[in-house]
Structure formats: C-alpha cells, structure tokens
C-alpha positions in Angstrom: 16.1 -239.2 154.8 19.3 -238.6 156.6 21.3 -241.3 155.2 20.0 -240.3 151.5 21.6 -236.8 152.1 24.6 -238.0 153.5 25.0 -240.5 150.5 24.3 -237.9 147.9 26.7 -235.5 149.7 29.5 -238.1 149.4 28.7 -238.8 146.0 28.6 -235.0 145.0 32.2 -234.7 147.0 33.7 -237.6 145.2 32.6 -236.4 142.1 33.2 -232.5 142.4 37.2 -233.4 143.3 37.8 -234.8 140.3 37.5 -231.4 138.9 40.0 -229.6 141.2 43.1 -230.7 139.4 43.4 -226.8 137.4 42.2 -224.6 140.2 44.3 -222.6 141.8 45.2 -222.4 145.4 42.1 -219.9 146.5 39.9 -222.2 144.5 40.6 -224.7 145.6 40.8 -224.0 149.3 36.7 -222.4 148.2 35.9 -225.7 147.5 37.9 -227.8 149.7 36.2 -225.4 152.8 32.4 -225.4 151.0 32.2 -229.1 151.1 34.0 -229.9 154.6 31.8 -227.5 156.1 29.1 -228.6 154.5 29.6 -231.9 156.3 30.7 -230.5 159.8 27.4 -228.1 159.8 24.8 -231.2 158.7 26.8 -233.2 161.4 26.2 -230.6 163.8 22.7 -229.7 163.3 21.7 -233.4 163.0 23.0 -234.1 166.2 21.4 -230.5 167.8 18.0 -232.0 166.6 17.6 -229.0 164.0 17.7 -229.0 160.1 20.7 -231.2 158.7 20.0 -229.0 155.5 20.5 -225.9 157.3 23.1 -227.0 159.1 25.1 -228.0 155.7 24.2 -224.4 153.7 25.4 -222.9 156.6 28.5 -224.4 157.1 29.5 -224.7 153.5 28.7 -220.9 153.1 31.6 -220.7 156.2 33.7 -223.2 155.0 33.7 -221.7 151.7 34.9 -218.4 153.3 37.4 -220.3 155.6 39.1 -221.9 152.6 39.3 -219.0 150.7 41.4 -217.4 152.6 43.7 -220.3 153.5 43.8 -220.7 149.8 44.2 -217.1 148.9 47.5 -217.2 151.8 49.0 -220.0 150.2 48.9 -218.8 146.8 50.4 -215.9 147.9 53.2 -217.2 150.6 54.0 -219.1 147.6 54.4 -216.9 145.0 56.2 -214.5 146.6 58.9 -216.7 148.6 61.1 -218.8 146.3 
C-alpha cells in the first residue's frame, strides 16, 4: 500500500508541475511547499509507524504555508528592488 501512494504521489507531482509555468512567485512557492511537504510528512510518519496519509495532509497543509510565504517574499523583494 505504501509503494502505491508513493507512486501515485510522484505521478501527481510530475504532472501538477507542468502546470506551474504562469503562476506567480506566491503560487508557486504554495505549490512547490504543498507537495515537498507532502513527501517529508508521509516520509516521516511512515518511518514513526503512524499514518503515511496523515503524515502527508499534514505536512502539505505546512508546506503549503511555508512556501507561501517564501513565495509571497520573493515576489515582493523582486518587484520592489530593480
């Protein structure tokens, strides 16, 4: 069951970047940090012996807040400094 998530999940990252190409910096960073710590989280909580599912909503609902505002100070570092 483990390997068909983790296969999935690589499918469903290779597929979503194709999409990222008109996103802005924030955006992109929201995604970028969603599917990272969606990996790091199912890593962790398959190693912990807990819920790799779990694990992977969790840390894609941190990564996803983590990127954001990476992206967010990016866009805006570069936008306002020539």
């Amino acid at each position: 069951m483990k390997k068909l998530f983790a296969g999935a999940l690589l499918v469903v990252m290779c597929v979503g970047g194709l999409g990222c190409t008109n996103m802005s910096r924030t955006q992109q960073g929201v995604a970028s940090g969603a599917a990272l710590g969606a990996l790091g989280g199912a890593g962790v909580a398959a190693i912990a012996g807990g819920s790799a599912g779990w694990g992977a909503l969790a840390g894609a609902g941190v990564g996803a807040l983590a990127g954001g505002i990476v992206g967010n100070s990016q866009e805006h570092r570069n936008r306002y400094n020539w």
